[in-house]
C-alpha positions in Angstrom: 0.0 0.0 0.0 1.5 3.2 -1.3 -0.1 6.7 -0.7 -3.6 7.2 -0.2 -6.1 5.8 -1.8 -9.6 7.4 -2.2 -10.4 5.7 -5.5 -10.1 1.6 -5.8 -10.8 0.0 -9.4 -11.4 -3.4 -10.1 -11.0 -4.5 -13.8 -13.2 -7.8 -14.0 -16.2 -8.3 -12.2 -16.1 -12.3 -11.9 -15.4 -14.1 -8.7 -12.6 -12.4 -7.6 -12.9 -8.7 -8.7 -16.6 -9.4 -6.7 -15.0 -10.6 -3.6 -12.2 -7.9 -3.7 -15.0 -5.3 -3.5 -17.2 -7.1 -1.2 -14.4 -7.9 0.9 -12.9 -4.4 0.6 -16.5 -2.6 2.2 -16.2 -5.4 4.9 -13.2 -4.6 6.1 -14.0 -1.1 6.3 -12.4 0.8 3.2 -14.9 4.0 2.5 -13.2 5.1 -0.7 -14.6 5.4 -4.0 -15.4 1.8 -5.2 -15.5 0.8 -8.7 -16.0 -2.6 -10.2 -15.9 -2.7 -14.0 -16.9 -5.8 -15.8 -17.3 -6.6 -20.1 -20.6 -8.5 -19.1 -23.9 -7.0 -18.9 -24.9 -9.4 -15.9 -24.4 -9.1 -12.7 -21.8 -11.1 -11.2 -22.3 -14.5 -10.8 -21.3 -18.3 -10.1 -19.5 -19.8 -13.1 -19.1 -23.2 -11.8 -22.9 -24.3 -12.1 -22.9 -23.1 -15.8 -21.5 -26.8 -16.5 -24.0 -28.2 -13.9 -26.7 -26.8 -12.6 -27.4 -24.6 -14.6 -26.9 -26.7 -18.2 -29.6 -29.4 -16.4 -32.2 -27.1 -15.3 -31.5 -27.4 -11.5 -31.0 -23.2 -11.1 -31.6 -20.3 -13.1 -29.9 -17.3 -13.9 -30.9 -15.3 -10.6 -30.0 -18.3 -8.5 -26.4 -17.9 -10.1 -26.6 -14.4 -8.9 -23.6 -13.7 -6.1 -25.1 -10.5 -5.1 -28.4 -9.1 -5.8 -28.8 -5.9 -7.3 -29.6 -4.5 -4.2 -26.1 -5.2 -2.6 -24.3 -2.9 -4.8 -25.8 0.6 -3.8 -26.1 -0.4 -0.2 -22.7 -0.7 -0.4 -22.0 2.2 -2.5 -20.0 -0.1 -5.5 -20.4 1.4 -8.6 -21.0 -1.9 -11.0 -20.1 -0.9 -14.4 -21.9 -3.6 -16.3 -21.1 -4.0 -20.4 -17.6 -1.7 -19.9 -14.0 -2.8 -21.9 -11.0 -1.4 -20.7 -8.9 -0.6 -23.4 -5.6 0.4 -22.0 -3.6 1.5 -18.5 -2.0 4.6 -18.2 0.4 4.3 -15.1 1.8 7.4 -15.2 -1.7 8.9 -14.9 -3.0 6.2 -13.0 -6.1 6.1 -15.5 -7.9 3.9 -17.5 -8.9 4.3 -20.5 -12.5 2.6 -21.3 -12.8 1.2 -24.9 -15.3 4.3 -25.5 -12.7 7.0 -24.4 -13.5 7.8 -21.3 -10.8 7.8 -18.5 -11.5 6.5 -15.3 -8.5 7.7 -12.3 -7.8 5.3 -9.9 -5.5 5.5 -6.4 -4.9 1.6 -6.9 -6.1 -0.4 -9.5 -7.1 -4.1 -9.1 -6.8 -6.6 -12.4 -8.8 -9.3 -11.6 -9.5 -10.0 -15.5 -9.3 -13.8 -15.7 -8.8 -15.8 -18.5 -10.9 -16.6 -21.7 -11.3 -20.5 -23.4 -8.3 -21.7 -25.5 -9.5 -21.8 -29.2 -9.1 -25.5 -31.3 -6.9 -24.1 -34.1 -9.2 -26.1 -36.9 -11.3 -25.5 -39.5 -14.9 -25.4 -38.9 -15.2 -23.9 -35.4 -17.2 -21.4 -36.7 -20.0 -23.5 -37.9 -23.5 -22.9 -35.7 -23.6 -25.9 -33.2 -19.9 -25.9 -32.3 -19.7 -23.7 -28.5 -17.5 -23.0 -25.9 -18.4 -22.6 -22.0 -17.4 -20.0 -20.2 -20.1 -17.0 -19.5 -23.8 -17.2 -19.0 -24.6 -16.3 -22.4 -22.8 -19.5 -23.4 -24.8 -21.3 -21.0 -28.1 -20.2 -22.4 -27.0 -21.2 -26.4 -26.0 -25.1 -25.0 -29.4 -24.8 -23.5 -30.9 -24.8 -26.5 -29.0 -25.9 -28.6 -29.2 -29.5 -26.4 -32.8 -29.6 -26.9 -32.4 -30.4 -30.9 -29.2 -32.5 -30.8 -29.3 -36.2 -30.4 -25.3 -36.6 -31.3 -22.8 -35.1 -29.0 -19.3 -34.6 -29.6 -16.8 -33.5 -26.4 -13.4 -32.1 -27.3 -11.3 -32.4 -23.9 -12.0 -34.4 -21.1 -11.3 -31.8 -18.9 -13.5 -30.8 -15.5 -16.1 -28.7 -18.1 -16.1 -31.4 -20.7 -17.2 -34.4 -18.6 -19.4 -32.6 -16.1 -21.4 -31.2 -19.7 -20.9 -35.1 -20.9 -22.6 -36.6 -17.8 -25.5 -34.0 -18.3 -26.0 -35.4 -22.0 -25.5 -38.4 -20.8 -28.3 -38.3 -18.1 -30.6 -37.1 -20.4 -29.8 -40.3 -22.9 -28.0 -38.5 -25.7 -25.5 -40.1 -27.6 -22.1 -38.7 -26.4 -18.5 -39.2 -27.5 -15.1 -37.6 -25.7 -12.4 -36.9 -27.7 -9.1 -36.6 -25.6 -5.4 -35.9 -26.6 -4.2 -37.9 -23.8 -4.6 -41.1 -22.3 -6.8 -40.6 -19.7 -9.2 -37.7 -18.3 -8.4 -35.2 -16.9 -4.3 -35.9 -17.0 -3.4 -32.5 -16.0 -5.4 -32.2 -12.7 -5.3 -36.1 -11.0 -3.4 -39.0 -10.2 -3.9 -42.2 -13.0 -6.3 -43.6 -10.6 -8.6 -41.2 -10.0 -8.8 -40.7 -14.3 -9.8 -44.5 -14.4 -12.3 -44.2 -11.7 -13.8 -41.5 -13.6 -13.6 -42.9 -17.1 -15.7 -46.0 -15.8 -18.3 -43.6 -13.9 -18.6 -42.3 -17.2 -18.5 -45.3 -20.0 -21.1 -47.0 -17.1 -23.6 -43.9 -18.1 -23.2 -44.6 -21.5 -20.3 -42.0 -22.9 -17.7 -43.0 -25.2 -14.4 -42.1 -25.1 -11.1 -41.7 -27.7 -7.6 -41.0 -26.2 -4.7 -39.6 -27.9 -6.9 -38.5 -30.8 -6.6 -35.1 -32.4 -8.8 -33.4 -33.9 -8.1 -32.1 -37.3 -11.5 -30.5 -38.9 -15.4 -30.0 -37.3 -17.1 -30.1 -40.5 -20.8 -29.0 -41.7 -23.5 -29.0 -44.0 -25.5 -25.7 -44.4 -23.0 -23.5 -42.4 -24.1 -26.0 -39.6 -22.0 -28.6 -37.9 -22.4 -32.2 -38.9 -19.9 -34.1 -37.9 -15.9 -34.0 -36.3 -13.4 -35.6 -38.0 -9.8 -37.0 -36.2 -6.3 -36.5 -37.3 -6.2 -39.9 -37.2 -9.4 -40.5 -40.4 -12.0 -41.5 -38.1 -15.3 -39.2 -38.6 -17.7 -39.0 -36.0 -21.2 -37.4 -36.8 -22.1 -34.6 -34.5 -25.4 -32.6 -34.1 -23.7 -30.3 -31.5 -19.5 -30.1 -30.5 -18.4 -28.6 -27.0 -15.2 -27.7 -27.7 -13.4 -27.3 -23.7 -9.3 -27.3 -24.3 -8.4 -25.2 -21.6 -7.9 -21.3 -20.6 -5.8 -18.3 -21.4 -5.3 -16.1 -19.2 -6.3 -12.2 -19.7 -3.2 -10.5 -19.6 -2.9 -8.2 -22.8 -4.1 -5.7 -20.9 -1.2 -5.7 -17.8 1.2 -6.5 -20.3 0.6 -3.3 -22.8 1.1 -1.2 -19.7 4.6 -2.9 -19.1 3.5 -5.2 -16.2 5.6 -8.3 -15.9 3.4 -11.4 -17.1 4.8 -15.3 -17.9 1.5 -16.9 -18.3 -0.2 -15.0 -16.0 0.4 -11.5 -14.5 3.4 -12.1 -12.0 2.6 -10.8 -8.9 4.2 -11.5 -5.6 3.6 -13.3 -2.3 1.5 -10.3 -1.3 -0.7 -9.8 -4.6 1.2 -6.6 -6.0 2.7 -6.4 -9.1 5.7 -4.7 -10.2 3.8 -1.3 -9.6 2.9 -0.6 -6.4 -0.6 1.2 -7.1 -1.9 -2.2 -8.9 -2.2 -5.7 -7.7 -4.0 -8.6 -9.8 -6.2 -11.7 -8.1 -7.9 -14.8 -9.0 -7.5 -16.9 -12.2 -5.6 -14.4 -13.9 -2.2 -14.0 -11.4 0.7 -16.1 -11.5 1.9 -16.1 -8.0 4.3 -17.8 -4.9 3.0 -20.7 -3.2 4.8 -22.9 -1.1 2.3 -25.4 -2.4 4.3 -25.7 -5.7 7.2 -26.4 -4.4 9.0 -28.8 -6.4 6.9 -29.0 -9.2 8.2 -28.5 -12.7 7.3 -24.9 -13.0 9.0 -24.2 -9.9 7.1 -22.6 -7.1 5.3 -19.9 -9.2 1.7 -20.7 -10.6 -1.8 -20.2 -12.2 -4.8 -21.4 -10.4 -8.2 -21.4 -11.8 -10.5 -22.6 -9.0 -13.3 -20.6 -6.4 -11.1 -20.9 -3.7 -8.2 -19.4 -5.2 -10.4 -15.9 -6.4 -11.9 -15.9 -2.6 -9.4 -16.0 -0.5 -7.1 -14.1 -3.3 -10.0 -11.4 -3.1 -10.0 -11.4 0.7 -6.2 -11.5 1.1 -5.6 -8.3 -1.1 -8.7 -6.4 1.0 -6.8 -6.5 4.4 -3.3 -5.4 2.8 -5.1 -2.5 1.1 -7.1 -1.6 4.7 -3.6 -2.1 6.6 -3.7 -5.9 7.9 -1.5 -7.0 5.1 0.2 -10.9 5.2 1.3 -13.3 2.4 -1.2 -15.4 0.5 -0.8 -18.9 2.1 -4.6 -20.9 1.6 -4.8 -24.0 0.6 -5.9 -24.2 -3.1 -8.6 -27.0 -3.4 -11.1 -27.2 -6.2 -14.1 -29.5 -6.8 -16.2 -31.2 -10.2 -19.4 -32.6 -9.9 -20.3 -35.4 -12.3 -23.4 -37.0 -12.9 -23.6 -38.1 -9.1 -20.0 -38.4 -8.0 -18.2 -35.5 -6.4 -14.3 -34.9 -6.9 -12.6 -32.6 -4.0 -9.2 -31.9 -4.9 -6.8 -30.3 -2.0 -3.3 -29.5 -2.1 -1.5 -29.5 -5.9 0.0 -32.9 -6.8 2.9 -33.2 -9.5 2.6 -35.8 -12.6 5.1 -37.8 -10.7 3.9 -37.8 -7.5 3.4 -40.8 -6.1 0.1 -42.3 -5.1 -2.0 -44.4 -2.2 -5.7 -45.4 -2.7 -7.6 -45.0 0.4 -11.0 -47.0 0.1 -13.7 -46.4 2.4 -17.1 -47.7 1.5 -18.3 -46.4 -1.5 -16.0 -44.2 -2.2 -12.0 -43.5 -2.0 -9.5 -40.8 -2.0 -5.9 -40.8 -3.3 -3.3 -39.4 -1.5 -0.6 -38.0 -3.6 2.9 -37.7 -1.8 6.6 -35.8 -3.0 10.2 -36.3 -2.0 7.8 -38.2 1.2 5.5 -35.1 1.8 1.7 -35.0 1.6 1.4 -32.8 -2.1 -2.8 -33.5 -2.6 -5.3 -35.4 -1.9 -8.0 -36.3 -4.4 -11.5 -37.5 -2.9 -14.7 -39.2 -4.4 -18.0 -39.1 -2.7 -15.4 -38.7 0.5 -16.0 -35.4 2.0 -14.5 -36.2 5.4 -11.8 -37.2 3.6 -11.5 -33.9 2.1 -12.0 -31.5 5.1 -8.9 -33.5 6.5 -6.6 -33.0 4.0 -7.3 -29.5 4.0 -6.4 -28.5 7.5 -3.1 -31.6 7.3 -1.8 -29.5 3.9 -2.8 -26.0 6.0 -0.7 -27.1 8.9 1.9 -28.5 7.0 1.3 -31.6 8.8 2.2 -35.0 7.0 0.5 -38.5 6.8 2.8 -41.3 6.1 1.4 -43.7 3.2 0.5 -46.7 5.4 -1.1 -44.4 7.1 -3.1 -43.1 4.7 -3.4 -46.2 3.0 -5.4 -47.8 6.5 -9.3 -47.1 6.4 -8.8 -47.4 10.2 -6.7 -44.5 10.6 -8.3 -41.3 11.8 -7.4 -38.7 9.8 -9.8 -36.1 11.7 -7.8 -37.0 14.7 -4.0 -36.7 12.9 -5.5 -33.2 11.4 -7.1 -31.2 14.3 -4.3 -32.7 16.8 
């Protein structure tokens, strides 16, 4: 915290420019507050766009974060439908895509990231989409209602929790994976086999290490995807969920350091003093990464992460300032089963299964330290490994490995 700071802006009204502001009034900051996001809705829950949402279980105002309501009472000015076109450090302005500058005192990027495109013809054809924003949401909606043939490219946490809602609804649906297994980049081998046989059980078929080399159509409408490898499979509708990207054009125009991400440091500040960045968009320290190929620096797209990022950077700006040390744990629901992931586990970390009635939880484990633990239908399970990897407390495999062992016990000694 440098200076005073009467005016706060928040570029990106998702998750974690939401909980900066919220966060910000809560702790007691009576400044000028300004959160300025490209959507026209208010802010809202992303994760149920893939879930609850997609299969009719909430609607658009149950997705809702705040109501209307919440932002003049606490005197945030929500500027719905707004781009930011550039930064002008020197100034300390922004200048909106329409021309208008907005000052700031200390400016907050909390701009996310944006789906990674499929570099293939055809992904402009009606009935190939994306998931990310509500509006996306509403066009698989519809477009669900007319398909009877679904093709999933990536068998990532979006593309099989949209696969088991197809699925449940008796659709024909096929999963088209570069690697081996599901979700490779997020668990352990065993957790992608429990999952691909949850999955194949409801009915969805699966191809690993198949590219994808065209989506073509009849009409300017999708009708079918065809592999690298010859194979055409015909396709009424194609979800296409490769990954993110994060949004950092706009940190790095205005000279910011950025390595995928905008690097910012144990504190949530960047190079600048007068802005910090939050949420999926900030590579930061975490002793959680320790060891891992990209060394201790990271990316994490989860909930958790914007929250507690968003809560973090409130108290340094109001004067309570620490590092950023929470857990990162994330969660997918599919079909019935729930994954809990706490803790970040390397691709060669080792692995114990822990079976407990129905379901199990594997405990990943580096250089002999707890790294993550990845739970199914295991909630207790879960809330353990969160306050063992909080506490920096370990579990030894046979330990873990025992159904007998109280975890509980180990983590709240």
């Amino acid at each position: 915290m440098s200076g005073p700071m009467d005016r706060i802006v928040i570029v990106g009204a998702g998750q974690a420019g939401f909980q900066a502001a919220a966060s910000l009034r809560e702790a007691g900051y009576a400044g000028s507050l300004t959160l300025i996001g490209e959507e026209a809705a208010l802010p809202y829950q992303r994760p149920p766009l893939s879930k609850a949402y997609l299969a009719g279980k909430t609607d658009a105002r149950g997705l809702l974060l705040r109501q209307d309501s919440f932002f003049a009472e606490h005197a945030i000015l929500h500027r719905a439908g707004t781009r930011v076109a550039a930064i002008d450090r020197a100034s300390r302005s922004l200048r909106l895509s329409d021309g208008e500058r907005v000052a700031y005192d200390h400016l907050i990027l909390a701009t996310g990231t944006r789906n990674r495109p499929l570099p293939v013809p055809g992904t402009g054809l009606a009935g190939v989409h994306q998931l990310r924003s509500l509006d996306d949401a509403d066009g698989l909606r519809a477009a669900i209602e007319g398909a009877g043939r679904i093709v999933v490219i990536g068998a990532g946490f979006i593309g099989l929790e949209f696969a088991a809602v197809c699925a449940g609804r008796g659709l024909s649906v096929t999963v088209i994976e570069a690697a081996d297994r599901v979700m490779a980049r997020a668990v352990s081998p065993e957790t992608s086999e429990a999952f691909r046989a949850f999955h194949e059980e409801a009915g969805v078929t699966f191809l690993f290490g198949a590219g994808v080399s065209a989506i073509e159509g009849e009409g300017g409408k999708v009708s079918a995807v065809r592999t690298a490898d010859g194979r055409f499979l015909p396709a009424d509708l194609v979800l296409v969920g490769i990954g993110v990207v994060p949004n950092q054009e706009l940190a790095e125009a205005a000279g910011l350091p950025v390595r995928d991400g905008i690097e910012v440091d144990a504190f949530l500040a960047t190079s600048d003093p007068a802005i910090s960045s939050i949420g999926d968009c900030a590579r930061f320290p975490t002793r959680f990464a320790s060891g891992m190929p990209g060394g201790d620096r990271l990316r994490i797209e989860s909930v958790q992460n914007a929250v507690d990022q968003g809560r973090c950077l409130a108290a340094r700006l109001t004067g309570r300032p620490s590092a950023y040390d929470a857990v990162p744990w994330f969660w997918s629901d599919q079909g019935p089963r729930k994954l809990q992931i706490a803790g970040l586990a390397a691709p060669g970390d080792a692995s114990v299964v822990r079976r407990t009635g129905a379901g199990f939880s594997v405990f990943r484990f580096r250089a002999g330290a707890l790294s993550a633990v990845e739970s199914v239908d295991r909630p207790a399970d879960h809330m353990a490994a969160r306050r063992l990897l909080a506490a920096a407390k370990t579990v030894t495999p046979e330990q873990a490995a025992d159904p007998d062992f109280d975890l509980k016990a180990l983590a709240t000694r």
